[in-house]
C-alpha positions in Angstrom: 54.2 133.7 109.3 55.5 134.9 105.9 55.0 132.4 102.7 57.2 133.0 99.6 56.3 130.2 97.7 56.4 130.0 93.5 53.0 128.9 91.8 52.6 127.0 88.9 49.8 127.4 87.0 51.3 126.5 83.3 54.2 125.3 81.6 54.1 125.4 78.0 55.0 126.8 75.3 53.3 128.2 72.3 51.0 125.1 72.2 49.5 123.6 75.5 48.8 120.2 75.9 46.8 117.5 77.4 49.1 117.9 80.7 50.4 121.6 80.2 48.6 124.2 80.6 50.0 128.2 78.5 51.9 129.4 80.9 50.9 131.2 84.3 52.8 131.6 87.8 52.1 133.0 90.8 54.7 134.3 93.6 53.6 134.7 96.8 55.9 137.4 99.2 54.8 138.3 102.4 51.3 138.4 102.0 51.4 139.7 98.1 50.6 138.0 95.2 52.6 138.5 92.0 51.1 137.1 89.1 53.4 136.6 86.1 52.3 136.2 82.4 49.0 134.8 82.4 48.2 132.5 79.6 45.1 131.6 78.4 43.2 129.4 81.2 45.0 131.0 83.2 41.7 132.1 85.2 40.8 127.9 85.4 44.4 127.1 86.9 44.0 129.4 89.6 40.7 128.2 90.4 42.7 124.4 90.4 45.5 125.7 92.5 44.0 127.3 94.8 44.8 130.6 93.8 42.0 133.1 94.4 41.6 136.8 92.5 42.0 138.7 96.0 45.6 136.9 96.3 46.8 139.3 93.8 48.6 142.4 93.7 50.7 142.9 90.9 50.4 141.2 87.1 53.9 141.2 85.6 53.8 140.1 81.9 57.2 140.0 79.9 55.7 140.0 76.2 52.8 140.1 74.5 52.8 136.4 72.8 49.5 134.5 73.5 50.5 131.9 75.2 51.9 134.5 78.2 48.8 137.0 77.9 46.0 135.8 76.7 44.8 134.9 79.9 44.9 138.5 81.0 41.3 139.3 79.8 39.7 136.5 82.3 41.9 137.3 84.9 40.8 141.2 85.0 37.5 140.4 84.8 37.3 137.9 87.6 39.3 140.7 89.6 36.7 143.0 88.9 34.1 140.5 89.5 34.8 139.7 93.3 36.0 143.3 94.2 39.2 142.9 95.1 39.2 145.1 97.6 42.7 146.9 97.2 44.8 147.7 94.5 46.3 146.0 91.8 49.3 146.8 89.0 50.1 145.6 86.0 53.6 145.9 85.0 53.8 145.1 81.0 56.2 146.3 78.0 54.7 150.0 76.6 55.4 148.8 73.2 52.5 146.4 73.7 50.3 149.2 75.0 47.7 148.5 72.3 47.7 144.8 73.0 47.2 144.9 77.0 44.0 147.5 76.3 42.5 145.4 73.8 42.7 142.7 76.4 41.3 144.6 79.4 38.5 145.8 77.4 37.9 142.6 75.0 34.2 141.8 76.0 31.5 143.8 78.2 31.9 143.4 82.2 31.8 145.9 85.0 34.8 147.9 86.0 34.8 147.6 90.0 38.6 147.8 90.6 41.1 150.7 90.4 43.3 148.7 88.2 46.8 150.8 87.7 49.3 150.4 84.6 52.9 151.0 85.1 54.5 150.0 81.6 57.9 149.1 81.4 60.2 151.2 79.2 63.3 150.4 80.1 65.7 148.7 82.5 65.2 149.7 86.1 63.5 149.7 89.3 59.6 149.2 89.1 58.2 149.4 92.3 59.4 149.2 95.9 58.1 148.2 99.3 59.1 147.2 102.4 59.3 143.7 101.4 61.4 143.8 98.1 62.1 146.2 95.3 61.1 145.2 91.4 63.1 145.6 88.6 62.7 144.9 85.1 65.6 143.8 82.2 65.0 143.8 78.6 65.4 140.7 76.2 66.0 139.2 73.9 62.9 137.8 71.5 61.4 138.7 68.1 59.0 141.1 70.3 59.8 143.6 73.3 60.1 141.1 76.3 61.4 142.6 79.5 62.5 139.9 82.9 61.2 140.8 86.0 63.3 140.4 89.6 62.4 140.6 93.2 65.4 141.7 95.9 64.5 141.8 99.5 66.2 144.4 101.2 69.6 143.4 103.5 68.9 143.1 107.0 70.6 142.2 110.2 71.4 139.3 112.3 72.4 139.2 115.5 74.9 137.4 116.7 74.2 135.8 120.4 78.3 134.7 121.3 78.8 138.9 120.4 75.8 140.3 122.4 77.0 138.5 125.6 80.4 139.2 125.1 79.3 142.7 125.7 76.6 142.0 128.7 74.1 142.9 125.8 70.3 141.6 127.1 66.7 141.7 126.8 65.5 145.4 125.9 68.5 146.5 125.1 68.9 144.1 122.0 65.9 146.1 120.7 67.1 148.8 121.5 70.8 148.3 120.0 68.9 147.5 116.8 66.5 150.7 116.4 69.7 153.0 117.2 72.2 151.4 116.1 74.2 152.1 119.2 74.5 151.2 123.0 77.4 153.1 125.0 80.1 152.3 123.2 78.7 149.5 121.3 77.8 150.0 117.4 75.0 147.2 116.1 78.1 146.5 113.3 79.7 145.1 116.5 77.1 142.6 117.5 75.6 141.4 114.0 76.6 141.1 110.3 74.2 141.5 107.5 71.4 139.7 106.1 71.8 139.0 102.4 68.0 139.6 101.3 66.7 137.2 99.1 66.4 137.3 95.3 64.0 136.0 92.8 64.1 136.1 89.3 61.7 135.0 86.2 63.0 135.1 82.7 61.0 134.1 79.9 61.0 133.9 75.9 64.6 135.2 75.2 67.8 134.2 73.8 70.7 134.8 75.5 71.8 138.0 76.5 73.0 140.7 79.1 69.5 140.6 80.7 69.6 137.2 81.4 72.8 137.1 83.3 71.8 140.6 85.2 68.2 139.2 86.2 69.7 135.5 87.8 73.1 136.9 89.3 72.6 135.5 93.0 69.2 134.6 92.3 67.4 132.4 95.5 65.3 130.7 92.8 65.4 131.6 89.5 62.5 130.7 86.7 63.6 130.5 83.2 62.2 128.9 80.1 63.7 126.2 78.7 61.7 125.7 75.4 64.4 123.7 73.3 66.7 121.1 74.4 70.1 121.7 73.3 69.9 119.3 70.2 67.6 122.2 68.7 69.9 124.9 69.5 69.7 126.5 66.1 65.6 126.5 66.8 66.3 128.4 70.3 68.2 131.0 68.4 66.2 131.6 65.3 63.2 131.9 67.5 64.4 133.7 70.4 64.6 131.3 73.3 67.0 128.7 75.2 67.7 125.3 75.6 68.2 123.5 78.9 71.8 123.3 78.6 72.0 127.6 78.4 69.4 127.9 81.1 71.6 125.2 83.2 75.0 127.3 82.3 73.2 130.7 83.3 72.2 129.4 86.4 75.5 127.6 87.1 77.8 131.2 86.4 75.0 133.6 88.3 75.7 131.7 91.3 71.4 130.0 91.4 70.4 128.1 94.6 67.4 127.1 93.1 66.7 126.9 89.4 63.3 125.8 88.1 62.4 125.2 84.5 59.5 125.4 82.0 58.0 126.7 78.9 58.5 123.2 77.3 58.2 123.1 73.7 55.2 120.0 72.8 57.7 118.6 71.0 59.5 116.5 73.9 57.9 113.5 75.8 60.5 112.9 78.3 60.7 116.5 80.7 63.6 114.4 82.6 65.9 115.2 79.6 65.5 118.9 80.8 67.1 118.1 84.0 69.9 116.0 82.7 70.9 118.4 80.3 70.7 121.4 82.8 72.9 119.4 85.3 75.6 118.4 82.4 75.8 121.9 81.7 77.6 122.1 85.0 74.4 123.6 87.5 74.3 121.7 91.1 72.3 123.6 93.0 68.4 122.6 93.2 66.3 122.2 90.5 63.2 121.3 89.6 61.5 121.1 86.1 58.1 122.5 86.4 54.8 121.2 86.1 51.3 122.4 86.1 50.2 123.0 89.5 53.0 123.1 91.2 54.3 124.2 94.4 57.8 125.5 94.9 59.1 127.5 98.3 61.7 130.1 97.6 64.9 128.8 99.4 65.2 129.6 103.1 67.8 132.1 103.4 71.4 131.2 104.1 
């Protein structure tokens, strides 16, 4: 059976604390693993969680701060460590080229692991398989920070009243839906289509186009959060977003699940997050994230 479940491996800012870890999440799809800005400790999380180096696939970081990279020197080297036995990409802004080698090659291991690099340039589609296609969006933040999002391809459901009100059975659903055609039958008559789900993960950014283009329709989206909306003026100065915009980007992109984190140390009560996302007009689910948690992408409509 296919798990799409979110992660959590870290939620905070620029500085962790006693109860949040730098950031790190995981997405499992399908049997992949997408590992997303890996903070330092990010390798210790994993081990916490659960998560284990052959889980992953693809390492998708947005920006080349510490607290959403740092990690990526531990993480490479445990891959390498337990020979992963197939390959893994890392998806990460070419500006911060320089960066990202310095981390792969920061101390002395053994290289056991093809480990391919696909930098991000600009918006557009990373990678696709069977099971979604990846696309990147740039941001908005004092560095180059590109979102990442995951869309499923449409399918088909069948409708059971419309195949038996054309004496359509056993084989021949199979059938109907490899050719797209039975007689005089067409599969558009006997099923609609299958939204595919959507996931989206937006870090350090202030508002911008990207924002709104990575969490339109979003199944769950996972944005940061950093300030809450008293420190607006510190969201926007440093390039990131309160609760309140996180709650109102959700609320206009249509969100089913919205989850938030990257919490700035500053604040001791993370149900303030919530509030302040909800007030902002977003009633779909949400959660405000915490270290090791467990989140499953919304079953689809």
């Amino acid at each position: 059976m296919s798990v799409r479940e979110l992660v959590v491996l870290g939620t905070a800012s620029q500085v962790p604390t006693r109860h949040r870890n730098h950031n790190g999440y995981l997405l499992r799809w399908d049997g992949e693993g997408i590992l997303f800005d890996p903070g330092e400790g990010t390798q210790r999380q994993m081990l916490r969680a659960g998560v284990a180096a052959h889980d992953l696939h693809r390492i998708c970081v947005t920006h080349f701060h510490g607290d959403h990279s740092l990690g990526l020197a531990g993480v490479i080297q445990r891959i390498n460590l337990d020979r992963v036995p197939h390959e893994i990409t890392a998806h990460f802004p070419r500006s911060g080229q320089r960066f990202y080698d310095r981390l792969r090659y920061s101390t002395a291991y053994r290289e056991t692991v093809p480990l391919s690099e696909a930098p991000v340039d600009s918006d557009g589609v990373l990678a696709s398989t069977k099971s979604y296609v990846l696309e990147a969006r740039k941001l908005s933040h004092p560095v180059e920070s590109f979102g990442y999002r995951l869309v499923e391809p449409d399918g088909r459901r069948m409708l059971p009243e419309r195949l038996a009100s054309y004496g359509i059975s056993g084989a021949d659903v199979g059938r109907i839906q490899r050719e797209g055609v039975l007689g005089d039958v067409s599969l558009d008559d006997v099923s609609e289509v299958r939204r595919g789900q959507r996931f989206a993960f937006v870090m350090d950014t202030r508002l911008c186009d990207g924002v709104y283009a990575l969490a339109e329709g979003c199944d769950m989206l996972v944005i940061e959060s950093t300030f809450l909306d008293g420190d607006v003026q510190l969201a926007v100065d440093h390039g990131h977003l309160t609760a309140g915009q996180a709650g109102a980007v959700a609320r206009d992109a249509g969100v089913r699940h919205l989850v938030l984190t990257h919490f700035s140390q500053r604040y001791d009560d993370p149900d303030e997050f919530e509030r302040q996302a909800r007030a902002a007009g977003f009633e779909g689910e949400l959660t405000v994230a915490h270290d090791l948690l467990r989140v499953p992408v919304p079953k689809r409509r």
